[in-house]
Every structure is written in C-alpha cells, then in structure tokens.
N, C-alpha and C positions, 0 to 999 in steps of 0.2 A: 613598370613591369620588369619582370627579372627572365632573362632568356637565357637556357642552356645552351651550349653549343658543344652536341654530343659526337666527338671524332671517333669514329668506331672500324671495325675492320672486317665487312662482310668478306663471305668467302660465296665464291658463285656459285650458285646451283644449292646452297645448305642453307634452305628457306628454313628450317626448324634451328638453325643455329643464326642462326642471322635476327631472327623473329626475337630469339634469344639475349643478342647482342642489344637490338633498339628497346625490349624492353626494361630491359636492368637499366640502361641508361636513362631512359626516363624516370624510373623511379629512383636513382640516386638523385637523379634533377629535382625531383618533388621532396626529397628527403634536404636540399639544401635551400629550397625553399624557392625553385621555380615553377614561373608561369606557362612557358612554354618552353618547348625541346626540341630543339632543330638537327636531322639525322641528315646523311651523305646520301646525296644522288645517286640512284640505283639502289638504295641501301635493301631493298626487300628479296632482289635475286644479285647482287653481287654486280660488279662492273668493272670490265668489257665484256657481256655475256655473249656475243656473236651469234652466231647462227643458230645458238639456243634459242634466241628469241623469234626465231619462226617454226620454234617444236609448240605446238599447240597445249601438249602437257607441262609443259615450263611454264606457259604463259598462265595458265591455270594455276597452277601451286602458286605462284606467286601473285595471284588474286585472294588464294584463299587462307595465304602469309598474311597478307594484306589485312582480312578482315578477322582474324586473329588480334593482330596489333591493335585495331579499331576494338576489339571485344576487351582486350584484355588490359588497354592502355589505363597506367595510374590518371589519375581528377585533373591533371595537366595539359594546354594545348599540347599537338604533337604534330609534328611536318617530319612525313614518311616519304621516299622515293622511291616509287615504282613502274613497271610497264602496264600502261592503259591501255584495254583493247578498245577500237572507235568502232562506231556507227556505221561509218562513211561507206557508203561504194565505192568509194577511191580512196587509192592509197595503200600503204602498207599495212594499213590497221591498225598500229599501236603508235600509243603515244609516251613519249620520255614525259611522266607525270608526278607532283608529289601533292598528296594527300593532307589536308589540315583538320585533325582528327581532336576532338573530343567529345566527353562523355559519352563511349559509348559510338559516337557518330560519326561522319566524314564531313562539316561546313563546308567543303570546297575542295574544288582541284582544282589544280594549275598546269599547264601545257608545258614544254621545251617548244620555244619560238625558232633559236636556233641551231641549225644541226651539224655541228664539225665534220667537213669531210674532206681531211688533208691528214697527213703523217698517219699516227695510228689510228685517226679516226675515221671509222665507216658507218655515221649515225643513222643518213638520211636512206644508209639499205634497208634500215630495221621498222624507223619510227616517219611519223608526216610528223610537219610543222602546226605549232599551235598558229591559227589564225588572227591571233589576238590576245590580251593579257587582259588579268581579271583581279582587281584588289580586293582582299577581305580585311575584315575585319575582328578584330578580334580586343576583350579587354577595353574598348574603347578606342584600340589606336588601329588605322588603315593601314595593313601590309601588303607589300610588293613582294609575292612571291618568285624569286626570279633561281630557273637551274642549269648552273654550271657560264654555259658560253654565252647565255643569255646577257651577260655582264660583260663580257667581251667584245662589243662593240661600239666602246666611245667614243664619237664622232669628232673629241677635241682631243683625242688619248694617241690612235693608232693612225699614221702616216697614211697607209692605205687599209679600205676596211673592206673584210669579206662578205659586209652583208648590207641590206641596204633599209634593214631595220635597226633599230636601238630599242631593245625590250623593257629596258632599265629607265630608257627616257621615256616610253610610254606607260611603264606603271606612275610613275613621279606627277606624272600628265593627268595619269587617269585620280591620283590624289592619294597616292600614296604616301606615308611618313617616314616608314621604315623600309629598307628591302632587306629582307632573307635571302640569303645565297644558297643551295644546298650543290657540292660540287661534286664530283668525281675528278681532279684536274690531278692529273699525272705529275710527279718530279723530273724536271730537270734542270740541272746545274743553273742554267740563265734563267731559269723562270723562278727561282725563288726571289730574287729581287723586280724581275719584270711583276708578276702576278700583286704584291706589293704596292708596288708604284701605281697598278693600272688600278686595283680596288681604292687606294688614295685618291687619284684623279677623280674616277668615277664620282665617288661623295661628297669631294670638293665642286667637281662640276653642275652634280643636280642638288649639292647642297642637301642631301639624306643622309643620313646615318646608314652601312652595310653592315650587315653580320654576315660572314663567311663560313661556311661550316663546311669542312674538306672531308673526302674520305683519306684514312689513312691506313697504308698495308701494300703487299704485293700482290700482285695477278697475272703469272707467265712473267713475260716481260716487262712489264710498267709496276713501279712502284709507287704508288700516292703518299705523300709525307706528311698530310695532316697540315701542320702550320694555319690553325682555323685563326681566324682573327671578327677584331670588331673597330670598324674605324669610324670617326664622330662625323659630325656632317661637315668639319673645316680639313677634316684629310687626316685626323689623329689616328695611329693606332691605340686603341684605350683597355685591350686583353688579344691574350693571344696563346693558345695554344700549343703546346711541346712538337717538335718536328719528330716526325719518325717512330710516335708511339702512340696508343689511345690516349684520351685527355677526356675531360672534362671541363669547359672553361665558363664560369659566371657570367653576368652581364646586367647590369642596371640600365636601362634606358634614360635614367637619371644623366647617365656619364657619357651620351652619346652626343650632348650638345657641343656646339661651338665651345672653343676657351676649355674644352675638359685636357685634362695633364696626359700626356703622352707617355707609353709605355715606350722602357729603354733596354730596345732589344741586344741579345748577343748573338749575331749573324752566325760567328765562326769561320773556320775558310772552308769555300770550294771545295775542296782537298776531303777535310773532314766532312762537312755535308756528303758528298760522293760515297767518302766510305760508311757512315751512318746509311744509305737506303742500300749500299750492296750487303750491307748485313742483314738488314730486312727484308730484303725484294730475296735474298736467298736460305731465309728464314722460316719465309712462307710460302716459296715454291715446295721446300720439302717437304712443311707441312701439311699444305694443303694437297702435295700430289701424293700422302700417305709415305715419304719415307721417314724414318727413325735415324737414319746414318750417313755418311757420304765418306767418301777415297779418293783421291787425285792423287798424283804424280807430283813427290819431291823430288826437283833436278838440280834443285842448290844454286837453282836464280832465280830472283829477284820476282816473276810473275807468280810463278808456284809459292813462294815465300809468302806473297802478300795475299794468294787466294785461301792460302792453309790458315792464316789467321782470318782471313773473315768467315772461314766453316765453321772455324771454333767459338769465335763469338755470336754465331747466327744458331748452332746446332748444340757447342755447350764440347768443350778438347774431349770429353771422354765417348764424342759419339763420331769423331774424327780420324782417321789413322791418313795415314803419309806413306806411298809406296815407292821405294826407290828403288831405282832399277837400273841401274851400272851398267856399263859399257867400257870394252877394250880402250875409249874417246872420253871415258866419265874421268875429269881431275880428281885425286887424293881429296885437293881441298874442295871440291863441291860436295861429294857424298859426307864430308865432317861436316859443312857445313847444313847440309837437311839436316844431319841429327841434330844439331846444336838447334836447328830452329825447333823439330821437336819437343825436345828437351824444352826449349823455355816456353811453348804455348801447352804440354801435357797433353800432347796427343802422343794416341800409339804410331807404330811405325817399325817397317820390314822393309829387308834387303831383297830384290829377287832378281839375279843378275842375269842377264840375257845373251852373254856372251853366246854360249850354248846353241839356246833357239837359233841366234845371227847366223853363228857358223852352219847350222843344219838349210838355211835357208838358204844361204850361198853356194854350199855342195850341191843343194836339190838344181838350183838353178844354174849350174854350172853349163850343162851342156846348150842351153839356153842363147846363153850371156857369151862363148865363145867369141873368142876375138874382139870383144866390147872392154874398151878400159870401164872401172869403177867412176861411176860419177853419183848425181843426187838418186838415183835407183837405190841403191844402196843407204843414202843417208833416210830417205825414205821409209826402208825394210826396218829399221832401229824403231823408229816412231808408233810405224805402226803394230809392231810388238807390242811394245810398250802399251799403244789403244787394246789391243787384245787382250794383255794380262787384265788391266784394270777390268775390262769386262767381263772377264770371266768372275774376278770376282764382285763384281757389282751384283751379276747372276748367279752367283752361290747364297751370298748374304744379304743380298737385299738394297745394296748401300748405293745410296745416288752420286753418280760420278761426275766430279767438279770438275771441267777443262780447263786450262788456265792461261789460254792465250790471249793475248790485248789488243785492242783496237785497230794501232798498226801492225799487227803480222795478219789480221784478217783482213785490212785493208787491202795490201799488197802482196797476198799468197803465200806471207811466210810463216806456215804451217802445213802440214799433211792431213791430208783426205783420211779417212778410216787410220788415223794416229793419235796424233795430240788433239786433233779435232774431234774424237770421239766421248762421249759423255751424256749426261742430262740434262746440264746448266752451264752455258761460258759465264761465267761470274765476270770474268774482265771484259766480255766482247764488246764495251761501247768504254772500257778506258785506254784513251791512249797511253805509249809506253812514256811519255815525260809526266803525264800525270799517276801511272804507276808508284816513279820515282816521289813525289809527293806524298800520294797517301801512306807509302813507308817510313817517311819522316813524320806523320801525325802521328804512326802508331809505334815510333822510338820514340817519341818527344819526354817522354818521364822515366822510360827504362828501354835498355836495349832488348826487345822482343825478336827484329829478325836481325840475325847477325849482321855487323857490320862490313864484315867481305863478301858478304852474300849482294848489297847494295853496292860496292864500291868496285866489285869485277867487273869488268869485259862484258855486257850479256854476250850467250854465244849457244846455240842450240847442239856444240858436243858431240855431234853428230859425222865429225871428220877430227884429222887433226891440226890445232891450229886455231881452229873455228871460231870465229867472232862474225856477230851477226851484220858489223858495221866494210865487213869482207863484202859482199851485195847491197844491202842497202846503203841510203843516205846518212848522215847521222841523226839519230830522232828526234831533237829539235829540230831541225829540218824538217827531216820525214812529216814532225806532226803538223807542220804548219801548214805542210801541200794538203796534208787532210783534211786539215781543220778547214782547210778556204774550198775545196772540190767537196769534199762530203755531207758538210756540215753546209757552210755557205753557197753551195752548189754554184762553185765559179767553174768559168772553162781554162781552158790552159794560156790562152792569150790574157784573161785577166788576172789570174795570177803571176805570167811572167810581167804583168805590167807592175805588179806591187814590188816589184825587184827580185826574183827569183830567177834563177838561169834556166831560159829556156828547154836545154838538154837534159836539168835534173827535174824538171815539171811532165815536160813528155815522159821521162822513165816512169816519175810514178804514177801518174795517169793510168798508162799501157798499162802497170802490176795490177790498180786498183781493177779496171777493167777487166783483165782479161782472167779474174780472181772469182769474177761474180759467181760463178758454178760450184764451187766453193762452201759461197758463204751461203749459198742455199741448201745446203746439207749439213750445216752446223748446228750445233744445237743452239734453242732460244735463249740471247741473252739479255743480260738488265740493261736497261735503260738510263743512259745518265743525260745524254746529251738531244738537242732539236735533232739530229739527225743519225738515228742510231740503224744499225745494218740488224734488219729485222723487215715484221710486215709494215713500216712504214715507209721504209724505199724499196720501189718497186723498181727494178731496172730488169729488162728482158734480156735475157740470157745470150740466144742469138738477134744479134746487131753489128751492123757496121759504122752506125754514129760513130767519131772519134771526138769529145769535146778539145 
C-alpha cells in the first residue's frame, strides 16, 4: 500500500480554507498514486483552537467541514483530524478524534487517549479521554490509529512517564501492523532530535512500522515544523518530509520492513533551525492575523538587525521598512550602520529623530522632577517615544509592529514597559542574546547581510552616555546560562550555585528574573523556540514571596 503523508498548514477557525488545504492534498496523493492520505491532528478547525472549542458554533462548522471532506474526498483512504462531540453525561463532550474516510464514508474514528496538560498544553480543559483504542482495517492491512501524544508514552523510551497508559502498545496489542501518527506537535529547538529518537524507539520497541504526519505552520506562539517522517519497524527513518514548509511525502509499505535503507538526513544547526521557524512562526502570524506589512525600530544593534532580516524573509523587504529614530545618545556609527543593513536586505527606511519630543518631555516635567538628579526615568522617556512613534504609525498604515527584544533582557527587565516592549509580535522573545549572536552568523555565512560592526559593537541600549549593556548586567554567556538552568531547567539558585556559578551573580539574576514578571505579562506574544518559553506556558503569579 502507498501512504501520503500530507503536511499541511491549517489556519484556525478557516474551516473553508482548511477543508481546502486536505482536499487538494489528497488528491495530489491520488494523482501520485496513493492509497491513503494521512492529514495533521486538529487539521478540520486549526490547532491550538482554545476556548473556541467550547463555542458550540465552532464545534458545528467544523462537523460540517467534516462532512464536506467525507462528501468530497478523491477514491483514496483519508485520516482527518477533528473535534468529536460525545454522548456522554460526563465530561467535556468532545473528543480530540480523526476520522478514516472513504468513499463517500467515515469506517471509523478514533479517540486521543492522551491529553497533554503541561507547558502550552490545556487539552484535558476541552476534550475526555478515549477509553480505549480501536484498530481498522483497511486494504487488507490492521491500522493503529494513534493522535499526537498518544505515542509519547514509551514505557522503555521516557525515564519518567506521564501517564499510565501506552496507547501505542495497546493498538500493537490489539493487532495492529501499522500505526498512523497524525500530530499537532509544536517545534522546539530540543525536540527535533528528542521527537526523532523517541518515534525510532517506539518502532524498534513494538517492532511496527510509524508514519508521522506533523502539522506544519504557525499559530500565535507555537510554530509546528512539519518534519513528517516514516520509520521501518528496526528504528529506520525510510522518508521524511522538509521542516518548516508544506510537503508531500510517498511511502511504500514495501520499505517499512526491517533491513530497509535508511534515509541520510541534513539536521543543520540549532542556530539555523531557530531562524527557519522564526521566519514562519512570523510569517503566519501576519498572515493569518490579516496584516500586509510590518515596522520595527532600527537601533543599529545586533537584535533589531537580526529581527529586520527575519520580517523580510517572512513578509518579502518590499513589505518591510526600518524606523530609526536618533537620539542626542544615538553613535554616528549605529545610525550608518541601520542604513547599511537596509540597504543590503532592500527594505525602506526613515529617519525620525526624537530629540525634539525628549526635550519637550523633559521641560513639561520639569517642575515635577525638581530637585531629582537624571537617572533610568529619563532613559525610559527615550524608549517609550520611540513605542509611541512606531505606533502611531503602525495605526496610520496598517503595519504590524515587530519588537525586538531577546530572551535575556525580558528575562531580567532589561527593557521598558510601553517602549521597546511595545508592538504585535516579540519575534526574539524566547531567543537568547548568545544565540542571537549565532543565528547572525547563519545569515552572514555566504554574504555579509548585517553589517559587520553592527555584530562586533558593544550591545548597548544608547539610552545615556557611555552605555553598554554589560554596565548592569552579567556578561551574556553568563547571563544565559543562569537562564537557561532557572527558566528553562527550572533549577533554584542553590542548584545552580552548585553547578559552579557564584552565588552573588545567581541571586542577582534570579531577583531580575523575578521581579520582571509584570513585565512580561504585558508583552506581546512571542515565538516559541525553546521547552520553556515566557508565554502561556509558564505561569508564575505575579504577587509572590517564593524566592527560589
């Protein structure tokens, strides 16, 4: 049997474009000469639809998306991903379900047995648990239909497991041959090799052959990167799908036995991955939230730098423009060097110097401020100008306003409230500033795009004179390491001073991280790169006196 593995990229809530999406897909599958067509979990209303999924009109259209697909599907099996509404008197009433449709029909549904609810996932608010797994049949061969997390609970794969079922092992159980994967499973940096590994494990364990079929595309925050694959029953990957764009990928069941030849992938680095979904995950925020255009702030560092090249490669340099905005504090060579980055990505770009406004701000507040020397008030007053202009023209023309601040200054408060923090999308808010430095070097690697002095100065937010950002903080290998082990690793400060960090500089950035969170909950949504990104997946309460 020949199986498509159709990576596609709904959009939530656009049941007529989505319906769109799994059709054409199937029928290029039928046009290349398969049997069946395996689409993305959620694929009928889009996913992470939230609290969509207790609007009773959503649950509707996307039944009668449903049976659209069922009416309209090419002569091919087809495994659809949708929300089922249940029976039950208990429970939430829906279920996370995909559909295995032909001619015409539905043979079968299948449940989500299990329901993630850690990081960004809140499944088991929306959906119950299937009770049970159920194999069909199809063509002659017994399928395990299994969705998303349902495969995530190897009992010989993960150290400790979150559930105390294995859905995977009781389709195999119940006599299954093949399992179908159909996924929603979000990107990040560590789970393209973990997700990998643990679908290898799996097939080698119960000795099946998987087909993975991923969604891929952005939605708010999470970006899915596709990466569908098919691994033999000895742990091969045997095809595998492009990261970070729709695919199409063949599949002979022929090639899924033991001893079949192994496909010899090109990982890439970290670095490059990262910026590959911050171009899409900011691709399809605009799209999908209907803008045409977008503006940010050229400061002639290094973060601005590297977010003006991912607008242009995500939105296309002519729908791009760069606003700089000078100060009495702006260096000769930073404002040359935004132009020169201009200039080499072919976006537009304006000077609007704020001198002016500064000084009117300062007069007005003069009687005020009597007797008060200048301190971060005033570095502040710059900033949030600066938020201001950008908005005003974001509301004149329409244009979605990219923020550009990185993982460590929203870490540890180094940014302003209604300033640089002002916008529709932090494109950088889950990169740290050393991996900043990185994906700049992916995108010099064959020609120099953002200037070289623009990478090799000081960072320094210009905002006094002098000003270097390494004046307050740590330096940012440093910086990021305390991050990376409290944010990400969620250590406390005695285990991190245990990994040999000086107590004194662990406390400091604890307290920033800490006492920052007010912050970062008025920021706009950013992309997601990492397990632990500052969004709806870490929830920490505002007022606390925890100190870890």
């Amino acid at each position: 049997m020949k199986i498509a593995l159709a990576q596609i990229n709904p959009t939530i809530g656009d049941f007529e474009g989505n319906v769109r999406l799994i059709l054409d897909a199937a029928r290029r599958a039928q046009e290349r000469g398969a049997d069946l067509c395996l689409t993305p979990e959620q694929g009928i209303c889009g996913y992470p639809a939230h609290d969509l999924l207790q609007r009773r009109r959503f649950v509707d259209q996307n039944l009668e998306a449903l049976d659209r697909v069922v009416q309209e599907a090419p002569n091919i099996g087809l495994v659809v991903g949708f929300a089922e509404r249940s029976d039950s008197r208990w429970g939430k009433g829906l279920f996370n379900s995909a559909a295995l449709v032909f001619q015409g029909r539905i043979l079968s549904i299948h449940r989500k047995s299990l329901l993630p609810t850690y990081d960004v996932f809140d499944e088991s608010r929306y959906f119950d648990p299937a009770p049970s797994v159920q194999v069909a049949e199809f063509q002659g061969i017994k399928l395990g239909i299994a969705i998303c997390e349902d495969l995530w609970n190897d009992p010989e794969f993960w150290e400790r497991r979150l559930y105390d079922r294995d859905p995977a092992g009781e389709l195999v159980a119940a006599g299954a041959e093949l399992i179908l994967s159909i996924a929603a499973s979000p990107f990040t940096i560590a789970k393209r090799r973990l997700r990998r590994e643990m679908l290898k494990a799996a097939a080698l364990h119960h000795r099946t052959p998987i087909l993975f079929c991923n969604m891929v595309g952005g939605n708010d925050e999470l970006v899915f990167d596709g990466a569908s694959m098919a691994v033999s029953s000895d742990g091969s990957i045997v095809a595998a799908a492009r990261e970070f764009e729709e695919d199409l990928v063949m599949v002979d069941t022929k090639a899924l036995t033991a001893g079949s030849t192994p496909l010899r992938l090109d990982d890439g680095s970290d670095a490059e991955a990262g910026l590959n979904a911050l171009v899409l995950g900011t691709r399809d925020y605009s799209r999908k939230c209907g803008f045409k255009s977008a503006i940010l702030g050229l400061s002639g560092g290094v973060d601005s730098a590297l977010t003006a090249v991912i607008g242009a490669r995500a939105l296309g340099a002519d729908r791009v423009e760069g606003i700089l905005m000078p100060s009495q504090y702006s260096s000769p060579g930073s404002i040359a060097d935004a132009e020169a980055l201009a200039k080499n990505l072919g976006i537009k770009h304006r000077i609007i110097s704020i001198d002016r406004i500064f000084a009117s701000y300062r007069n007005d507040l003069t009687d005020s401020f009597t007797g008060l020397a200048p301190d971060v008030t005033e570095e502040n007053l710059q900033a949030r100008i600066r938020g201001n202009l950008l908005m005003a023209l974001s509301n004149k023309f329409g244009h979605l306003v990219l923020s550009t601040g990185n993982k460590s200054e929203l870490a540890t408060g180094y940014c302003t409230l209604y300033g640089d923090m002002a916008g529709g999308l932090a494109v950088l808010a889950d990169v740290p500033k050393t991996l900043v430095y990185q994906m700049c070097a992916v995108i010099n690697r064959e020609r120099e795009i953002i200037p070289q002095a623009i990478i090799d100065k000081a960072p320094s937010a210009e905002l006094k004179s002098n000003q270097k950002d390494q004046d307050t903080l740590p330096p940012y290998d440093l910086l990021d390491a305390i991050i990376e082990r409290h944010v990400v690793g969620e250590l406390d400060a005695a285990a991190i001073v245990a990994q040999g960090f000086a107590a004194s500089t662990v406390d400091r950035v604890l307290s920033l991280v800490r006492n920052s969170e007010y912050k970062r909950r008025q920021a706009p949504p950013g992309l997601k790169l990492s397990t632990k990104s500052f969004g709806y997946g870490r929830r920490i309460p505002l007022a606390h006196r925890w100190r870890p």
